[in-house]
C-alpha positions in Angstrom: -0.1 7.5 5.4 1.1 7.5 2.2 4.7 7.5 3.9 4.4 4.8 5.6 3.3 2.6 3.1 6.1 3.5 0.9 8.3 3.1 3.7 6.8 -0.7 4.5 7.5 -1.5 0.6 10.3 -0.3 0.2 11.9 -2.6 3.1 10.1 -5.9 1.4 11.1 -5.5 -2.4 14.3 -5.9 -3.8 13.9 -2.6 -6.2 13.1 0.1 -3.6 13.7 2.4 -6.6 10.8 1.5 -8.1 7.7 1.9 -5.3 6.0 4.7 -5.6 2.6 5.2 -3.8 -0.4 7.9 -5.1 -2.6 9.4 -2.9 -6.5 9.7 -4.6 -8.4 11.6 -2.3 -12.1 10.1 -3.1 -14.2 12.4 -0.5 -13.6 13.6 2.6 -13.7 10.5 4.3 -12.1 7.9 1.6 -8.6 7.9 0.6 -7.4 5.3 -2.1 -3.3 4.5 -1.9 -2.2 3.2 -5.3 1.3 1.1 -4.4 3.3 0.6 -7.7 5.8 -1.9 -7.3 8.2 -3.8 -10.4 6.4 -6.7 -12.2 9.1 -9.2 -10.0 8.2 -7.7 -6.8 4.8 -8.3 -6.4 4.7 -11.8 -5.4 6.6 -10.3 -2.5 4.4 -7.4 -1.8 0.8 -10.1 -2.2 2.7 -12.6 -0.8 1.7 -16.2 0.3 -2.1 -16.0 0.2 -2.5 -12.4 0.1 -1.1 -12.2 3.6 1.8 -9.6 3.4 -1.0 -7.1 1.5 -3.7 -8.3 4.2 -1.3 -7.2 7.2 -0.6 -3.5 5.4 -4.4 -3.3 5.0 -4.5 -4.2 8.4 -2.5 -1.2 9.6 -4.3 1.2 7.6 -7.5 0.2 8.7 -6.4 0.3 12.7 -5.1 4.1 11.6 -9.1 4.4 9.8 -10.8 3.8 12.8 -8.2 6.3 14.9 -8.6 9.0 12.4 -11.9 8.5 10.8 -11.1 8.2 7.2 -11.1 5.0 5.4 -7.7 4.1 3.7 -8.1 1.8 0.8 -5.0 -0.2 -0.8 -4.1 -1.1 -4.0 -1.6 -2.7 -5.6 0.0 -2.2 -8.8 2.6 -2.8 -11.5 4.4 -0.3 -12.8 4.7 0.5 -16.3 
């Protein structure tokens, strides 16, 4: 999972570079993906409305249902 989103990222910013994406394994059935992303790039990652970082949560929670583990996104600058 954490591939994927890394790999979704990486095709929208313009500093593929800088995504990186942490994997915090909360219990056996919750897993929290940190995305970090530069300062400049987050307006593409939100974008309009929250709707790009809707449609990712979107994917992860069809994935959630298939597996049975509950994929929770968040979105980050980097330092």
């Amino acid at each position: 999972m954490k591939d994927l989103v890394e790999y979704i990222a990486k095709s929208i910013v313009t500093k593929p570079e800088e995504v990186r994406v942490l994997e915090n394994k909360i219990s056996d059935y919750e897993i929290q993906l940190e995305l970090y992303v530069a300062e400049e790039d987050l307006g593409r990652v939100i974008g309009k409305r929250g709707k790009v970082a809707k449609n990712i949560r979107n994917i992860l929670r069809a994935i959630s249902i298939k597996e049975s583990v509950n994929y929770n996104l968040k979105i980050m600058e980097t330092d």
